[in-house]
DRENTI-887152 format. One record per atom (N, C-alpha, C): x, y, z. Coordinates in steps of 0.1 Angstrom, whole numbers, plus 5000, padded with zeros to 4 digits. Layout:
N
XYZ...
This chain:
160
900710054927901809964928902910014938902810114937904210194949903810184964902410214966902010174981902410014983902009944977902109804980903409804978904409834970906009834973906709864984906209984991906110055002906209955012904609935013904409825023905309735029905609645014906609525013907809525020908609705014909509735025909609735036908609765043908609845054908609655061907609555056907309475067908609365063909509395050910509325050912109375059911809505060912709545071912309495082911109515090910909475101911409295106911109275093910809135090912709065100913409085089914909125088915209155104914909245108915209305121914409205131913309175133913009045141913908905141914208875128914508745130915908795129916808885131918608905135918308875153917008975156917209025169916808825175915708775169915308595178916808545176917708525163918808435164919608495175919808615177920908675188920408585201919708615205918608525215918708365216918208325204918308145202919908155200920708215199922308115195923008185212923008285215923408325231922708315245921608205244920708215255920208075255919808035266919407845264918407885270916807805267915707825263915007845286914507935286914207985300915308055310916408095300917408155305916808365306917108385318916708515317917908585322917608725314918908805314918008975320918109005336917509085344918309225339917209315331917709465326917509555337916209555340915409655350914809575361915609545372915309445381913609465387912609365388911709375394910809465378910909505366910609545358910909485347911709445337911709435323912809335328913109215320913909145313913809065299915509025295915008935283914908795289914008695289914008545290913508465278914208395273914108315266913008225267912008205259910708125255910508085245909808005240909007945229907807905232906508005224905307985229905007915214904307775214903907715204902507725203902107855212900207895208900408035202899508115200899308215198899408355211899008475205899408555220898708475231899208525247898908485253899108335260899508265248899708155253898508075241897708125238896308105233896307965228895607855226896107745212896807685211898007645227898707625231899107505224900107455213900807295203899607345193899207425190898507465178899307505166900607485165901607545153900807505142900307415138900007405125898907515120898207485125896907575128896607725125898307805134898807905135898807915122899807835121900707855100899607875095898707785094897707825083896907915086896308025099895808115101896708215094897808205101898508335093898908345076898608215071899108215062897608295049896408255056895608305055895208475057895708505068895808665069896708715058897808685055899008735048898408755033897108645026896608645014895408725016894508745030893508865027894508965029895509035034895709175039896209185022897209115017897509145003896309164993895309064991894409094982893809234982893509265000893109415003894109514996895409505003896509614999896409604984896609514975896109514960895309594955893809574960892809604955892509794960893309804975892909954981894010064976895309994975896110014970896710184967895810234956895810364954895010484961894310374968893610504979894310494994895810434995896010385010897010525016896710575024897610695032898610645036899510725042901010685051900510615059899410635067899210575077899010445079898110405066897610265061898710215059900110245048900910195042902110185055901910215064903010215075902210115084901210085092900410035091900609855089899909855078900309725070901909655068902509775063903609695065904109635077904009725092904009685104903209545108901909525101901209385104901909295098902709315083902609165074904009195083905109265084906209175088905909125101905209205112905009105125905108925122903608915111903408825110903908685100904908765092905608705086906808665094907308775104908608685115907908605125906808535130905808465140906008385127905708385118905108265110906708155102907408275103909208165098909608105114908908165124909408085136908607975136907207955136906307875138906507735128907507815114907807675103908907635106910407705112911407685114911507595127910807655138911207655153909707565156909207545150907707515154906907575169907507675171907207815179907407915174906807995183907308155185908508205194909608225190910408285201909508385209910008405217909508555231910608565241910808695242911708695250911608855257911008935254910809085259909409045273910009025284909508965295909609135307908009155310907509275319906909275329907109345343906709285354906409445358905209455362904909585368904109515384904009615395904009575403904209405408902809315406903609215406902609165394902309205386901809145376902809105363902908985363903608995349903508975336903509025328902709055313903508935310902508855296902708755286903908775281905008695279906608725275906008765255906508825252906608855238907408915229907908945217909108955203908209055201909409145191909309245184908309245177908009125163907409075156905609105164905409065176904009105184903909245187905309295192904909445186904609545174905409495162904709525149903309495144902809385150901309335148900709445157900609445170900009535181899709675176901009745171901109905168900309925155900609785147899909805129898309795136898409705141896709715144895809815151896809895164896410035165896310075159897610145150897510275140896010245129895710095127894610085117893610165123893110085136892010125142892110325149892810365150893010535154893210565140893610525129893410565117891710585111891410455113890010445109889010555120889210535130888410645140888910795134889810825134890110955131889411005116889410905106889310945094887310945095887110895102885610905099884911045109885511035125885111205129885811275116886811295105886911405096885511415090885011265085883211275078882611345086882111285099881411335109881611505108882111565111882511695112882911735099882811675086882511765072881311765069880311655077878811655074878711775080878911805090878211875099878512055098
């Protein structure tokens, strides 16, 4: 019960912290307005992607809602059921996925988008504009997968 309490925290902080940081954005910024940090590198611009990353599924909000709303009830049934065997890792982890996906998914019912606005330009390539909330998903879903690799070379190398 304390891991999954854990969890809850962690993705209802994040949670919290996404949607202060989109309203700063949606109430000070009109929608394709960009505000230049690191000229030729990083700014904030204002977007609403109504697909998924990338653009993906592009007027698919509904769709979204119910995909995520569907992830939100396996990762829980999982965290439920794994619960007492889940590490820091898992439990930092998870909570990093559900609030990503719980702040994408109050924009998607509120805004019938995604805010985005963390906009990156390396030479002249410019990365997909994207929110904190896609960073929480991105890092939870690392840490799963370098979790899961790491924990099985420990097997690998106690077999051996």
């Amino acid at each position: 019960m304390k891991n999954r309490q854990n969890i809850y925290k962690i993705a209802s902080t994040l949670l919290i912290l996404d949607q202060i940081i989109k309203i700063i954005i949606k109430y000070n910024m009109n929608l394709y307005d960009e505000i230049i940090i690191i000229k030729n590198f990083f700014s904030i611009l204002y977007l609403k992607n109504t697909g998924a990353a990338f653009s993906l599924f592009k007027d698919s909000t509904f769709i979204l809602i119910i995909i995520s709303v569907i992830f939100i009830i396996i990762l829980d049934k999982y965290i439920r059921k794994e619960q007492n065997s889940l590490n820091k890792i898992d439990i930092l982890s998870f909570g990093l996925i559900m609030g990503g996906i719980f702040g994408n998914l109050i924009d998607r019912i509120i805004h019938k988008g995604v805010i985005d606005y963390l906009s990156f330009k390396i030479i002249n390539y410019s990365f997909p504009v994207f929110n904190f909330a896609d960073i929480c998903i991105t890092i939870g879903t690392l840490l799963i997968i370098l979790n899961l690799f790491f924990s099985k070379e420990k097997m690998i190398n106690k077999d051996n």
